[in-house]
FIPADO-751215 format. One record per residue: residue number from 1; residue in one letter; z, x, y of N, C-alpha, C in turn. Coordinates in steps of 0.05 Angstrom, whole numbers. Example, Ala and Ser with C-alpha at 12.3 -4.5 7.8 and 13.67 -1.06 7.14 Angstrom:
2
NODE   baba   kolse     n_pz     n_px     n_py    ca_pz    ca_px    ca_py     c_pz     c_px     c_py
NODE      1       A      156      264     -114      156      246      -90      156      264      -66
NODE      2       S      142      257      -45      143      273      -21      157      258        1
This chain:
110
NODE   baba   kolse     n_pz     n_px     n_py    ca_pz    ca_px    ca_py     c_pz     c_px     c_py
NODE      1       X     2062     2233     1838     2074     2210     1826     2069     2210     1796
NODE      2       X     2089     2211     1777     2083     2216     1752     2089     2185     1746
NODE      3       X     2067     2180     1728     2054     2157     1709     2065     2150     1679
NODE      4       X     2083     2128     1681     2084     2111     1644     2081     2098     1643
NODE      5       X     2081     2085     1619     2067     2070     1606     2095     2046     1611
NODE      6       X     2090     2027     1634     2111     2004     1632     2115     2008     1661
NODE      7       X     2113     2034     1672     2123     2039     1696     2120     2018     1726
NODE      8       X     2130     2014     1747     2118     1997     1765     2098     2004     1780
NODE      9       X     2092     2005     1809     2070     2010     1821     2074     1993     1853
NODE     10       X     2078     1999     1861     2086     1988     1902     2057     1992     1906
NODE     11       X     2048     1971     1918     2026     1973     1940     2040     1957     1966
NODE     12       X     2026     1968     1989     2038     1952     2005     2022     1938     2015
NODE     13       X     2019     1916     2031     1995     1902     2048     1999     1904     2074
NODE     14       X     1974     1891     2089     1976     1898     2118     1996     1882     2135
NODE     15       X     2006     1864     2113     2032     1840     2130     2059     1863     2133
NODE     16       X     2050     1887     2109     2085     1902     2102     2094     1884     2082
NODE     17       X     2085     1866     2067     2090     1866     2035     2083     1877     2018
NODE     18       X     2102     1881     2001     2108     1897     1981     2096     1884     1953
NODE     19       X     2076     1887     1945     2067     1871     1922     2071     1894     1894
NODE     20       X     2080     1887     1865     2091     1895     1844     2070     1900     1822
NODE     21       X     2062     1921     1817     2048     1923     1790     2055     1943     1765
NODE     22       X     2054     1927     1741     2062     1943     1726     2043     1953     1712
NODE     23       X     2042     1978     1708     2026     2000     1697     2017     2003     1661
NODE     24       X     1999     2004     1654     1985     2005     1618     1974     2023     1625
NODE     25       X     1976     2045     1593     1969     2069     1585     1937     2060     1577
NODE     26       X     1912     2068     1578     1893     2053     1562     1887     2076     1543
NODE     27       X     1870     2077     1517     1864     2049     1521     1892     2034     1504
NODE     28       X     1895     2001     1510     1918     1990     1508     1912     1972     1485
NODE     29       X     1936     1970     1473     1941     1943     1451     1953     1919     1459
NODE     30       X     1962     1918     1486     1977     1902     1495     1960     1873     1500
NODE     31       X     1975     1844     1499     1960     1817     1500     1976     1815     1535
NODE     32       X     1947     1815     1540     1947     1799     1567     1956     1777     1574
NODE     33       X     1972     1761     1597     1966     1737     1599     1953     1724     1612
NODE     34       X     1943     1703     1600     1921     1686     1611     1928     1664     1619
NODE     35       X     1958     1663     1622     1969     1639     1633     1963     1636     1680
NODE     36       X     1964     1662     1682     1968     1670     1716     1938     1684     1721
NODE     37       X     1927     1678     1748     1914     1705     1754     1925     1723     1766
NODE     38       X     1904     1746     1766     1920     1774     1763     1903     1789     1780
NODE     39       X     1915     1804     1796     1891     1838     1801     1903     1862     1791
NODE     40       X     1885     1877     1785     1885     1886     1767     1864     1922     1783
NODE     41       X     1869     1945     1773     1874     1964     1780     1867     1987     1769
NODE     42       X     1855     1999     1754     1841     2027     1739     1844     2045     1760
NODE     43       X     1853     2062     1736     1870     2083     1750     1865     2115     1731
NODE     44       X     1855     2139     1741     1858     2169     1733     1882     2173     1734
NODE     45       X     1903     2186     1722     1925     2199     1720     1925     2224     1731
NODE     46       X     1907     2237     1753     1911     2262     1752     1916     2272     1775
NODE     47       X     1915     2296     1783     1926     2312     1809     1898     2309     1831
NODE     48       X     1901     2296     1847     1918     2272     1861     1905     2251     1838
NODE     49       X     1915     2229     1838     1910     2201     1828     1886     2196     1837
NODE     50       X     1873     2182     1823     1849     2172     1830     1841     2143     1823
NODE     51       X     1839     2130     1846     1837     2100     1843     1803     2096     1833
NODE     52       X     1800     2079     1808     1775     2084     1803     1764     2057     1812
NODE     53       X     1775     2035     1805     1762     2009     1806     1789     1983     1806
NODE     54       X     1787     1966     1827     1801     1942     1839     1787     1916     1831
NODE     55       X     1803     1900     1812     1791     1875     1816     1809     1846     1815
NODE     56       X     1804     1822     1819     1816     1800     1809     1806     1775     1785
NODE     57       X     1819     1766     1772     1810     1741     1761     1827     1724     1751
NODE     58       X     1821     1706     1738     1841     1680     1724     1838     1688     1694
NODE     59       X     1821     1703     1689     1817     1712     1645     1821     1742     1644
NODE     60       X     1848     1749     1650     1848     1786     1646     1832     1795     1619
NODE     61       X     1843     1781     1593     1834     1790     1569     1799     1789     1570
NODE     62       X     1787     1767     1581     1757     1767     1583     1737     1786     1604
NODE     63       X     1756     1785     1622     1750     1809     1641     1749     1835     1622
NODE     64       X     1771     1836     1622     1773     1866     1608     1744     1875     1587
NODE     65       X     1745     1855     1566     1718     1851     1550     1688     1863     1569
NODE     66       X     1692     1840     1590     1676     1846     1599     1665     1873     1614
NODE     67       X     1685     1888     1624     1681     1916     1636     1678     1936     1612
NODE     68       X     1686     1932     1587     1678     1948     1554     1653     1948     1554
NODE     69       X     1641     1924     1565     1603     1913     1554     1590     1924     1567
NODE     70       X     1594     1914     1603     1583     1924     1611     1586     1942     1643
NODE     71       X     1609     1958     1640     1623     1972     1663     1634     2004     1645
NODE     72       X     1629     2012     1618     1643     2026     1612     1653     2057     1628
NODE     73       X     1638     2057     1653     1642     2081     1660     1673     2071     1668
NODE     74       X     1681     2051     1680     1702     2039     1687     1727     2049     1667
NODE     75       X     1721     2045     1637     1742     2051     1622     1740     2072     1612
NODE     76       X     1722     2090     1615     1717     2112     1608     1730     2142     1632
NODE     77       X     1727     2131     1658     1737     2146     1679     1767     2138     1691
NODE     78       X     1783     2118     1673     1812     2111     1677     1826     2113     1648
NODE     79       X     1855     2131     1665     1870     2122     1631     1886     2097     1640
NODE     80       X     1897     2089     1659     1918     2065     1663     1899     2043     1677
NODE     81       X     1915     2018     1672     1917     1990     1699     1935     1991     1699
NODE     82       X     1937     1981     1722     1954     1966     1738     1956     1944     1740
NODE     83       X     1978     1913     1730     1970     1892     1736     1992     1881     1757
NODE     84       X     1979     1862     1772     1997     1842     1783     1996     1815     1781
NODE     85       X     2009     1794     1768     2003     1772     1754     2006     1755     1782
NODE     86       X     1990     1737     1790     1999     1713     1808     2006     1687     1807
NODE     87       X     2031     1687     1825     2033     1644     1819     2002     1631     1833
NODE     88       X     1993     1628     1848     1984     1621     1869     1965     1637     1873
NODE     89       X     1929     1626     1883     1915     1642     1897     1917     1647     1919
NODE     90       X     1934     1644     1939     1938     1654     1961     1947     1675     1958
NODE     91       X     1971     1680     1942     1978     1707     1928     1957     1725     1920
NODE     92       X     1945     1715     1892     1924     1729     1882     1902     1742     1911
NODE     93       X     1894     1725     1927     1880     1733     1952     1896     1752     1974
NODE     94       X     1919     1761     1976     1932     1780     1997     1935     1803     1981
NODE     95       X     1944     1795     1954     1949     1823     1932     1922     1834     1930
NODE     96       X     1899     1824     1931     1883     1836     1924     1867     1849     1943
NODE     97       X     1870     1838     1963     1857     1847     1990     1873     1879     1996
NODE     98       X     1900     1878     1994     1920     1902     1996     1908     1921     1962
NODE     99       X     1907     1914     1945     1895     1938     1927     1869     1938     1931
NODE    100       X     1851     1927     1947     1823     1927     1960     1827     1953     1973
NODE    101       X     1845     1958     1993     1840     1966     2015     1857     1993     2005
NODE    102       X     1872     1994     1988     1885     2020     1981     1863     2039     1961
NODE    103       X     1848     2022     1940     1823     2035     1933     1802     2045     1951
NODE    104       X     1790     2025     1961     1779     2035     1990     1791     2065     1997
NODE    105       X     1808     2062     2010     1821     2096     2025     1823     2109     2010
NODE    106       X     1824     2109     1982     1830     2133     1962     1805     2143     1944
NODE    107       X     1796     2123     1935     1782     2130     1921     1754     2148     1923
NODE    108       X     1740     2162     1896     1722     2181     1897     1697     2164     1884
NODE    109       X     1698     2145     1879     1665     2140     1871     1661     2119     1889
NODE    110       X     1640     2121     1883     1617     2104     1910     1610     2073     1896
């Protein structure tokens, strides 16, 4: 699966929904919004993909800060996220459980 910068991203969940994320090159200049919560996705670009780290919150931009301070292996072992903005935490809670569980099965660190 080749990777850009804007590109989308299908995950699917265990209902068989199809949840939407769009893809950032890091490291990024782009303004977050902090209007929705979001989960959110770090990602290796390489042969195979490598899901590094899955998370959710309501402050992407402060999060993000926060994994610079104190998570850098996080940004240091991904070039992309992945975001998915939510209306609703019920949303935010199924989307994230489904990129829970796709990191889970893929991923290489412990």
């Amino acid at each position: 699966m080749a990777i850009t910068n804007n590109s989308e991203l299908a995950i699917v969940g265990k209902s068989g929904k199809v949840y939407s994320f769009t893809m950032y090159s890091l490291p990024t200049q782009c303004e977050f919004n902090t209007d929705y919560p979001c989960v959110y996705i770090y990602f290796q670009n390489s042969d195979p993909i490598q899901l590094i780290y899955a998370g959710k919150t309501t402050d992407l931009p402060c999060r993000f800060k926060e994994h610079a301070k104190n998570d850098p292996h996080i940004l240091n072992d991904s070039n992309y996220i992945a975001i998915s903005y939510c209306s609703t935490p019920d949303i935010m809670a199924c989307v994230s459980t489904a990129a829970s569980k796709t990191c889970s099965k893929r991923s290489t660190r412990k």
